[in-house]
N, C-alpha and C positions, 0 to 999 in steps of 0.2 A: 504494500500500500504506500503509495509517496503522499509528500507530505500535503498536494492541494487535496487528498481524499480525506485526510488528516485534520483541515480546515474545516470540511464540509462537515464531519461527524462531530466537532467540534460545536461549531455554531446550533446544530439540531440539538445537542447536549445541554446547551447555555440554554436557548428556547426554554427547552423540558424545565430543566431542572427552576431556570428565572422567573416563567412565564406559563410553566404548566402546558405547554403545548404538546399536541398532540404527535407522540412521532412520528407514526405511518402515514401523516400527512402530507410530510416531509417527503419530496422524490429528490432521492439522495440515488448516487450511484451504491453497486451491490456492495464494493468492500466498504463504502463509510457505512452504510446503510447497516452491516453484518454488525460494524464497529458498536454504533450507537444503541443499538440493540444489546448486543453483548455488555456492555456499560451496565445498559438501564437493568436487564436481568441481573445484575451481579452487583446491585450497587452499594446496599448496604454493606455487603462483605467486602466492597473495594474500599469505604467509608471505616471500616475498621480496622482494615490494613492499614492506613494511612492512622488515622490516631495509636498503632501501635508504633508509629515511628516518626511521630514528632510531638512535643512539648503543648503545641497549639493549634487547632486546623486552621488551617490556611482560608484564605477567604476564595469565593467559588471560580473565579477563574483559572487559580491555580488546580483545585481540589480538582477541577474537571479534569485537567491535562494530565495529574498523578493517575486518577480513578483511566484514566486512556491509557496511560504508557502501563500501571498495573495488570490491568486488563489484558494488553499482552503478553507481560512477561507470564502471569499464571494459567489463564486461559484461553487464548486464542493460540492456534497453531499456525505455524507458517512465519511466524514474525523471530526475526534472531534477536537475541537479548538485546545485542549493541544498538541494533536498531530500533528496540521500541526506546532505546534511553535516549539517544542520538536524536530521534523525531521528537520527542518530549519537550527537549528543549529547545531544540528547532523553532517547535510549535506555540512555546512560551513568546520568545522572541519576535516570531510573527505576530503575535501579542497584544507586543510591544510590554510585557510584563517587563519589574526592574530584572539588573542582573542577579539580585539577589533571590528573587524568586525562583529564577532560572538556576542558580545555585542549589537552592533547596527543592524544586526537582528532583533536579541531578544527584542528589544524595540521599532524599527518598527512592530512588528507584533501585538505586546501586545499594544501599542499605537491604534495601526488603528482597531484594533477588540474592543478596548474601544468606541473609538470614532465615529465607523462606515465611511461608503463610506462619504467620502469629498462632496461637493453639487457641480454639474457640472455646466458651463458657462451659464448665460442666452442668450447667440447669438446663434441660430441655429445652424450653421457649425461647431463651436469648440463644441459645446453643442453633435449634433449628432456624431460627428467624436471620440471623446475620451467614449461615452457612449457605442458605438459601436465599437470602435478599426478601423475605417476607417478613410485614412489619409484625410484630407481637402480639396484636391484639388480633388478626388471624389466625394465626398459628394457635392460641387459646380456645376461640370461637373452631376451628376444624379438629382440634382435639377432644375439644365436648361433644364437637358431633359425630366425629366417624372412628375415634379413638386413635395411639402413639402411630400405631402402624400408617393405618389410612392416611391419616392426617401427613406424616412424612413424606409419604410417595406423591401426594399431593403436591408438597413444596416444592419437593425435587424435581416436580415435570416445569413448574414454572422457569429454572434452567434450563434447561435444554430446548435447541433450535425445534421447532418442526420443519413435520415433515409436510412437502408441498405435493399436491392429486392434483390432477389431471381428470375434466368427468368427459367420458365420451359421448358425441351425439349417435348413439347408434342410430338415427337415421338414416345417416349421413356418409357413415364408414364404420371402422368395427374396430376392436379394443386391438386385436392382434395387430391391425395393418399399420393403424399410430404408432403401435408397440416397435415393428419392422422398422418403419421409416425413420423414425428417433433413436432407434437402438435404446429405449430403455428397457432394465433390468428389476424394476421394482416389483410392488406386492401388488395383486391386484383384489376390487373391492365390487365383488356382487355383480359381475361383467360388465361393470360400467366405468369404474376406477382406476387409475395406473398411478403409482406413486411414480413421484420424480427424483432423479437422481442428482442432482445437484443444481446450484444457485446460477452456476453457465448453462445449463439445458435450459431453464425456466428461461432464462433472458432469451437465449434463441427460439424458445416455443410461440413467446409471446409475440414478437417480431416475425414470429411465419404466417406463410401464405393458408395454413390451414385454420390458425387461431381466425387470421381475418374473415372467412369463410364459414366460422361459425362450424366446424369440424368437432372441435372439443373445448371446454371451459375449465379455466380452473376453481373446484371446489374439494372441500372436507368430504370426505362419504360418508359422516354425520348424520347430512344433509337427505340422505338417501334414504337412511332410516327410520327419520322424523317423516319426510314423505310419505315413505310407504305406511305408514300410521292411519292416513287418511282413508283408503281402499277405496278411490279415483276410479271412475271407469265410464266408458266412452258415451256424450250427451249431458254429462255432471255439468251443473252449474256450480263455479268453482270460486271466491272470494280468498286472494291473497292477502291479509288486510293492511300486515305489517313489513308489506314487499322488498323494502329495498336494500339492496342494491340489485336483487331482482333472479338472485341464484336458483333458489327456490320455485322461482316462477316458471322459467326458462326448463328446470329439472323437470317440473309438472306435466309441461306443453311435450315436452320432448317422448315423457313416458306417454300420454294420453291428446294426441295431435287432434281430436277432435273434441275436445270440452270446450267450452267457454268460462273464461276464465276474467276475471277484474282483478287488477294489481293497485294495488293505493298504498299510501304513506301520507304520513302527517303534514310534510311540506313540500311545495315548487321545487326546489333545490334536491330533497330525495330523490321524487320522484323522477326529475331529470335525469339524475344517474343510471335510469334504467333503462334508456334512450340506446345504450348497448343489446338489448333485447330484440329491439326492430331492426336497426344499423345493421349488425353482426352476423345475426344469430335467424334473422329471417323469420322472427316470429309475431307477426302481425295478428294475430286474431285474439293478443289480449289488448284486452281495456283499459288502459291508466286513468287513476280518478287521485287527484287529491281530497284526500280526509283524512280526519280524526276518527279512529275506531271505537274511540270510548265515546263519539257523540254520531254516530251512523245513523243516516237514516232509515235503513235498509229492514224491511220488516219481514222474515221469514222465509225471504228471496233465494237463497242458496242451499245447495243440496250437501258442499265442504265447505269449510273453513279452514283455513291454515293461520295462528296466530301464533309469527315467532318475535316475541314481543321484545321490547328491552330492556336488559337485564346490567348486571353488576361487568358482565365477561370475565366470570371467575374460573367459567371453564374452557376458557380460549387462554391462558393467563402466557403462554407460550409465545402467543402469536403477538397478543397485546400486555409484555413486561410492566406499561408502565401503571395498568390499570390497580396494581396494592396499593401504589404510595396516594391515588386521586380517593379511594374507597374508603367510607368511613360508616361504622355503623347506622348513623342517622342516614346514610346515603340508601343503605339499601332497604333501608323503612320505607323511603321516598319512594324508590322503584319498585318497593312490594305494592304498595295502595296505586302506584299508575297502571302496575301490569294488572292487579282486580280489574282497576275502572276500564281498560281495555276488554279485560273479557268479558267481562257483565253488559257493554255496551254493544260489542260487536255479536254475541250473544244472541243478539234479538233478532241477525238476520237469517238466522238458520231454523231451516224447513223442521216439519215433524219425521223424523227418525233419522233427521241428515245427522253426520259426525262433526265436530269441530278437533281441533289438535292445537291445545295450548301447548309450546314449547319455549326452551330460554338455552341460551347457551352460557348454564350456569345448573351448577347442581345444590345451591343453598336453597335450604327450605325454608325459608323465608320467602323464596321467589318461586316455588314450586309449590311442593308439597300444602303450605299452610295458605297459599292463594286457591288452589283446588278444593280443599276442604269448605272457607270462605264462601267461597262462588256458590256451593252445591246446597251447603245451608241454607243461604236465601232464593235458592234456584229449582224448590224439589220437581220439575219436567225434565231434569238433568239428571244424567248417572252415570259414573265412569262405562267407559268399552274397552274392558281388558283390562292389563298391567300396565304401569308406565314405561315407559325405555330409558334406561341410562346408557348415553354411546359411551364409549372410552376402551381402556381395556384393552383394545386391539393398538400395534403398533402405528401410531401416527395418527387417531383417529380425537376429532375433538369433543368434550364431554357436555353432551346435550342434555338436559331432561323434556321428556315429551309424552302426555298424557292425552289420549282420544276420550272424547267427550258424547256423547246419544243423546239429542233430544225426544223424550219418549213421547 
């Protein structure tokens, strides 16, 4: 990585950490891109690296550039020592920090690559919580609920990169011939899925002639799951309510080409985003509508429901690192009473015996479990259809919860 990609992860850094901004907003090339990410998943443990080797923390300009050149020396591969120290201070200087900072750098970096990772807490919770880069009061809250073990492997996946899928249009062409063409060697998910084999194949997938053609899309096989939830079939009058960016929709059409289908989202600007549906992907016969699903005026009109509503993204935490540090228990009170008012509103546009399928890509039950319970209390023409689905589990796959609903 030289040092202008050095810049770029840098500035997305200052953003996050200044201004709360959003990373994956950020189009950053793939190694800053890898960079910033890798930071933000690892941060508090790069936060406690550094106070185990100096006197004072440094104020955030500096802290960012240790927390980057750390970053390489422990966990990034591919970077030579000399050179994550060498850019560090490079990148000070580009700066314009004093030389003194650029000192203290340079002797934080060489310091802690001498002496290796500092030895973490023996208490559990500070123990998991900085090993892991999850704040505390997490790590608490998933230990009372899934227990040491659960709760651990939990933490642990919020390190690690995912894995990136590919969904195939089998209308279009077939898992095998992408498979040919690409030369990929990944797992595959329910004949529709191809996992991708690196951050270089993704940049050329997306750049081909087949992506633009509307050949295959990139999603979770999650995705796949929570769909089949529904039991779709050909003539369904179908409401996406909480559509965008419109993967879901697109997956819909693809399984069952002759529904009719309505996609909506709460604002101009989402639903915009979906404008790839028509462009791309050729799929003209759904209906975009801006609205509010907790205020619908749709009365008994549809035969599905799909409502993947928004949640905390506790179980995307992979994809989206920086989501602990924004998360705060009042936050996800907040998003337990929007995701009710969403279902109890959109609720009312589903026919007699049609199914609806609450989901969240979030496995607290706070947003699941005790919103479903909620709903059915004051709803008795409601009644679960079936068990709920917990995705996960499988290598690379992201942890949805999704509950089919019968109105009787």
């Amino acid at each position: 990585m030289q040092l202008d990609e050095r810049q770029i992860a840098y500035k997305a850094l200052f953003a996050w950490l200044k201004k709360g901004t959003f990373l994956q907003n950020a189009s950053l090339p793939p190694l800053a891109l890898k960079m910033v990410l890798g930071v933000c998943r690892h941060h508090l443990h790069l936060e406690y690296i550094i106070k185990k080797n100096v006197s004072k923390m440094p104020e955030l300009p500096v802290q960012i550039i240790l927390e980057m050149g750390l970053y390489q020396l422990f966990f990034m591969d591919g970077i030579p020592d000399h050179a994550a120290v060498f850019t560090s201070a490079a990148l000070a200087r580009w700066n314009r920090l004093s030389e003194g900072s650029v000192g203290l750098i340079n002797g934080v970096l060489r310091q802690a690559k001498r002496n290796g990772l500092p030895d973490l807490p023996p208490q559990k919770v500070k123990r998991i919580s900085i090993e892991y880069s999850v704040p505390e009061w997490i790590v608490r809250r998933w230990l009372d609920s899934y227990g040491a073990t659960q709760a651990e492997e939990m933490a642990k996946e919020t390190i690690q990169e995912p894995i990136q899928w590919i969904r195939i249009n089998t209308n279009k062409t077939t898992l095998k011939k992408i498979r040919e063409t690409w030369d990929l060697h990944g797992e595959e998910y329910a004949n529709r899925y191809l996992e991708v084999d690196s951050n270089l194949q993704i940049k050329k997938l997306l750049e081909s002639k087949e992506f633009a053609e509307g050949l295959f899309s990139f999603q979770n096989p999650a995705a796949y799951d929570v769909v089949s939830l529904l039991k779709v079939s050909s003539g369904m009058k179908v409401w996406d309510a909480c559509a965008a960016p419109g993967g879901k929709t697109s997956l819909m059409l693809e399984m069952n080409p002759s529904i009719s289908l309505v996609a909506s989202d709460i604002s101009e600007e989402r639903v915009s985003k979906m404008s790839d549906l028509i462009e791309r992907q050729k799929l003209d016969s759904v209906l975009f509508n801006v609205m509010d699903a907790a205020n619908s005026t749709y009365n008994q009109e549809f035969d599905r429901i799909l409502l993947d509503v928004p949640c905390s993204n506790f179980g995307v935490l992979s994809r989206r690192p920086e989501v602990v540090y924004r998360t705060t228990p009042e936050s996800i009170e907040t998003l337990a009473e929007k995701q009710f008012e969403i279902l109890q509103g959109a609720s009312k546009a589903l026919k007699k015996n049609g199914l609806l399928v609450y989901a969240t890509c979030s496995q607290e039950r706070a947003e699941t479990i005790a919103v479903i319970k909620r709903f059915l209390a004051l709803n008795p023409d409601f009644a679960l259809e079936g068990k709920p689905i917990c995705t996960g589990g499988i290598k690379g796959m992201d942890h949805f919860f999704a509950q089919a609903l019968v109105r009787q």
